[in-house]
N, C-alpha and C positions, 0 to 999 in steps of 0.2 A: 529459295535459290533463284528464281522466276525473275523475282523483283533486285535483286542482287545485282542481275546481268541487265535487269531495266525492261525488262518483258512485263507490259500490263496486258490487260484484260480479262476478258471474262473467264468462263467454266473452261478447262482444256481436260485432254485425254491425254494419258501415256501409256506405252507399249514396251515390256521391256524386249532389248534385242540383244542376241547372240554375243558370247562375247568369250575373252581364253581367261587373264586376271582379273580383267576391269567389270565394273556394273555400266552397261549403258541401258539408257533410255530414249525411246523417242517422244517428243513432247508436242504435241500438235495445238493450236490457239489461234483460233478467231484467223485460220485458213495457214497457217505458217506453220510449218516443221522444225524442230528444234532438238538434238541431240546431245541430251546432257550424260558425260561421261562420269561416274565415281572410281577413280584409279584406287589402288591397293597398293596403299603407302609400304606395305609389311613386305613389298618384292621389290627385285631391284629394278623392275618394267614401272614402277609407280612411284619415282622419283622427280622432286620438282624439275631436274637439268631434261629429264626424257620426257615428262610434258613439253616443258617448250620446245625441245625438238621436234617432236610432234606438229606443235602451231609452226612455227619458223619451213617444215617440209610441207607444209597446208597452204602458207602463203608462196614458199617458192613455185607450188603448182600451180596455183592461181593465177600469178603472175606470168606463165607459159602459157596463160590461156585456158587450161583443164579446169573443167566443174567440177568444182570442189568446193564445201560447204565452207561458208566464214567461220571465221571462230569468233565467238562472242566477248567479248572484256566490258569489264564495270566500268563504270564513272572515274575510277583510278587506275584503268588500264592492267587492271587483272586478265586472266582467262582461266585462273583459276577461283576456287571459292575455300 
């Protein structure tokens, strides 16, 4: 998944964190934070249109200024995997 999003490096850690449907994880590497979420496709909260919504409410924050974490995309402009 790591290399998917284009994250190299060495040995990393993860931690999983709290979560209601989804599995998140936080992925920490060579000093960088990384939280990779696994949604559940099988509810109606883990559909590809409510991911993007997601990203799309992540950038509109951002764009106001609020620290908010990027969202990662592949080489073809994923952000999902």
């Amino acid at each position: 998944i790591l290399e998917y999003f284009q994250i190299a490096g060495g040995p990393f850690r993860w931690a999983e964190l709290d979560s209601f449907d989804d599995r998140n994880l936080r992925v920490t590497l060579e000093g960088a934070t990384y939280v990779v979420k696994a949604h559940n496709g099988l509810l109606p909260s883990g559909s590809l249109e409510r991911l993007q919504a997601q990203d799309q409410l992540i950038a509109r924050l951002r764009e106001q200024g609020l620290p908010v974490p990027d969202v990662l995309r592949s080489s073809e402009g994923s952000s999902t995997f």
